[in-house]
C-alpha positions in Angstrom: -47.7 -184.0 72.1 -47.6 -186.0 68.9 -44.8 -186.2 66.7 -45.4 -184.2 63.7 -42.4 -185.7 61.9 -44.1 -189.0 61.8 -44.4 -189.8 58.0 -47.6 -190.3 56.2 -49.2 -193.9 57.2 -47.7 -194.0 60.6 -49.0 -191.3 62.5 -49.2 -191.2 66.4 -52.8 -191.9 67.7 -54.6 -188.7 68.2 -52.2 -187.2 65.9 -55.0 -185.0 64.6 -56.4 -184.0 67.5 -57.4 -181.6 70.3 -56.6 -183.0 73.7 -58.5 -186.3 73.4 -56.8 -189.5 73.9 -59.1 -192.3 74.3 -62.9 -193.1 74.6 -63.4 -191.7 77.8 -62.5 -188.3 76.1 -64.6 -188.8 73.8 -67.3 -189.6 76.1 -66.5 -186.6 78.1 -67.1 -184.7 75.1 -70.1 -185.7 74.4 -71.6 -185.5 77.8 -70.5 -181.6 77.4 -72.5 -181.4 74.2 -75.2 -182.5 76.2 -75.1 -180.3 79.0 -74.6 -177.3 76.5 -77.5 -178.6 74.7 -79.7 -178.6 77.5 -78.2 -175.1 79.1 -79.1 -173.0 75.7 -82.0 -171.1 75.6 -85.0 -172.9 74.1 -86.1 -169.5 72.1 -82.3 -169.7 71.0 -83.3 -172.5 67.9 -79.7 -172.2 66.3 -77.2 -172.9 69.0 -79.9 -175.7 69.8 -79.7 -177.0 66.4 -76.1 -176.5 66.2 -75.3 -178.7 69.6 -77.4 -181.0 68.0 -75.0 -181.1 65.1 -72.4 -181.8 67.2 -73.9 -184.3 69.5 -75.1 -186.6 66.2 -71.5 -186.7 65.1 -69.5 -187.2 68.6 -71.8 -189.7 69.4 -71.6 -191.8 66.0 -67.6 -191.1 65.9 -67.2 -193.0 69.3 -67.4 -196.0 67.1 -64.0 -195.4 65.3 -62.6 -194.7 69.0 -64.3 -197.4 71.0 -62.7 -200.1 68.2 -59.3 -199.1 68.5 -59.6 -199.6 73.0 -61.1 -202.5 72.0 -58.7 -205.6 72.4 -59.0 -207.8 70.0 -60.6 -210.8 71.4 -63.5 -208.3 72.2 -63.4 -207.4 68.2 -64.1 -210.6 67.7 -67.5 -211.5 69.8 -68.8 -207.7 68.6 -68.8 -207.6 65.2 -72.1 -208.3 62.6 -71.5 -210.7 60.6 -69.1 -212.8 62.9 -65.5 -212.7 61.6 -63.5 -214.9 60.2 -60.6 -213.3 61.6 -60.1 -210.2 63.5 -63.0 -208.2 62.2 -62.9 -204.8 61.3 -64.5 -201.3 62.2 -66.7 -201.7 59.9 -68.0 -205.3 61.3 -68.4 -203.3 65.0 -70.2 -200.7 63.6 -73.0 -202.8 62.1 -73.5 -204.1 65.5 -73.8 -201.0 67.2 -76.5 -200.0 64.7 -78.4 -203.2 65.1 -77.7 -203.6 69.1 -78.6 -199.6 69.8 -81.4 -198.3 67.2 -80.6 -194.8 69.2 -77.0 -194.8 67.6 -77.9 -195.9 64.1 -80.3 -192.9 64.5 -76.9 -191.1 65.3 -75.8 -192.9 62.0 -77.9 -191.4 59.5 -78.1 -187.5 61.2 -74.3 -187.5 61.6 -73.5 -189.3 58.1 -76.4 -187.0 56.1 -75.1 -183.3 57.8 -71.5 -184.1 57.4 -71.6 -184.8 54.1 -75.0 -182.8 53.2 -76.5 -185.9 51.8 -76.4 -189.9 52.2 -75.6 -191.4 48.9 -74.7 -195.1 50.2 -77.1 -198.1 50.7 -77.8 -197.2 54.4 -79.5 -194.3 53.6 -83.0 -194.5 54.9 -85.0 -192.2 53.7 -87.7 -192.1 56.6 -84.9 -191.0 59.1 -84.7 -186.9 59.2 -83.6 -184.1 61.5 -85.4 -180.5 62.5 -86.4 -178.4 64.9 -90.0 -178.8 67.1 -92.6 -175.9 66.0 -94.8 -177.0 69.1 -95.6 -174.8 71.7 -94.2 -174.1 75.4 -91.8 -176.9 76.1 -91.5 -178.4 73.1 -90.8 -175.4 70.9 -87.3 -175.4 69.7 -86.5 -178.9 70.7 -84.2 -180.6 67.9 -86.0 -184.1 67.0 -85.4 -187.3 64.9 -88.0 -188.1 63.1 -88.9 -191.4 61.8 -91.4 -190.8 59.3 -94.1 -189.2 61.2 -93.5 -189.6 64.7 -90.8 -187.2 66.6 -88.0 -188.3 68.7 -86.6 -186.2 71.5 -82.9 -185.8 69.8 -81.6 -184.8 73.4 -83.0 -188.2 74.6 -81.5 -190.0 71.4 -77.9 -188.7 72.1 -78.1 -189.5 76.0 -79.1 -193.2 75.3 -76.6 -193.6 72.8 -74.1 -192.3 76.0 -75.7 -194.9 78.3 -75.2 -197.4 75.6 -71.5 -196.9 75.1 -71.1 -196.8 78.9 -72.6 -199.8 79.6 -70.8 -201.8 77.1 -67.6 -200.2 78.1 -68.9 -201.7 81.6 -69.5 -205.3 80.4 -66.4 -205.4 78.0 -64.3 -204.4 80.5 -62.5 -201.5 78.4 -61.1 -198.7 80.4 -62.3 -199.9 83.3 -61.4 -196.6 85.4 -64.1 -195.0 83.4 -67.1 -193.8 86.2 -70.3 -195.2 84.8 -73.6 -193.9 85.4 -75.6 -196.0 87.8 -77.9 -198.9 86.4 -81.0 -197.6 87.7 -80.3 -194.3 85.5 -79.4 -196.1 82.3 -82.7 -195.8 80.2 -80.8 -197.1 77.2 -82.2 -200.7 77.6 -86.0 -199.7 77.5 -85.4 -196.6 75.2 -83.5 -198.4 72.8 -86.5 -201.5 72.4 -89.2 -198.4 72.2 -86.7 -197.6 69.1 -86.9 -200.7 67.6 -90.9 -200.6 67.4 -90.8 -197.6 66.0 -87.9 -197.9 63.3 -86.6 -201.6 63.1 -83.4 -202.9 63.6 -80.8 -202.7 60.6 -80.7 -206.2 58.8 
């Protein structure tokens, strides 16, 4: 249980918190948004929209959470631009957006419906999120769209997982964390279908 006597500035990690401690929580957390995504009704367009929500901004967050397992010779070799000395959360961040176009997707959704609106240079305008008015299948279905083409949000969030599992993988951080096989890991070939739709962040 964290100390709530810890004065302001030197608060236990996960301090502010629900039961999450680490990455792997995280992780878990996101693979439940998933799974509630993908249990809710499709003629059910809120909740559907609403896991959405939730799976933009869990997945983005993993960042902040993923930087401080990270040790820091790993900082180092995984920040953009390369540091001069220990790099920073903000340096890891703008390699995960130019190394995974499916998180820099999750960049803009979570950053625009958390705060209503993107003010800062990163906003890109041809990035927005809705709700599929197709028929059948694809009615209901939350999408990314990238100017005029649709993205599967689902599939967006679940690459993004891949992603972070696989570079937990290579990085060796939390090893004890069970990783998805390599054969299911679409986020190599999903992630270069991004790129030719929306290019990397410079």
């Amino acid at each position: 249980m964290a100390d709530v006597n810890s004065s302001a500035g030197d608060e236990q990690r996960g301090q502010k918190v629900f039961l999450l401690r680490d990455t792997r929580d995280l992780l878990k957390k996101l693979r439940f948004e998933l799974q509630q995504m993908s249990l809710t009704a499709r003629h059910d367009v809120e909740a559907r929209a609403y896991h959405a929500f939730n799976c933009a901004i869990t997945a983005w967050h993993v960042t902040d959470w993923l930087w401080h397992d990270m040790p820091l010779e790993v900082r180092k070799q995984v920040s953009d631009p390369p540091p001069e000395q220990n790099g920073s959360l903000q340096d890891f961040q703008n390699y995960t957006r130019k190394d995974c176009p499916a998180l820099a997707l999750c960049y803009q959704i979570a950053t625009g419906s958390k705060h209503c609106r993107m003010k800062n240079t990163r906003a890109d305008a041809s990035v927005a999120a809705g709700v599929s008015e197709g028929e059948e299948y694809e009615y209901g279905n939350p999408v990314i769209l990238i100017g005029d083409e649709a993205q599967d949000a689902q599939r967006v969030f679940y690459v993004a997982l891949c992603w972070y599992e696989r570079f937990m993988k290579q990085w060796n951080i939390l090893p004890e964390e069970p990783f998805i096989p390599h054969s299911d890991d679409p986020s190599r070939t999903e992630n270069e279908r991004l790129r030719q739709v929306r290019p990397s962040e410079k």
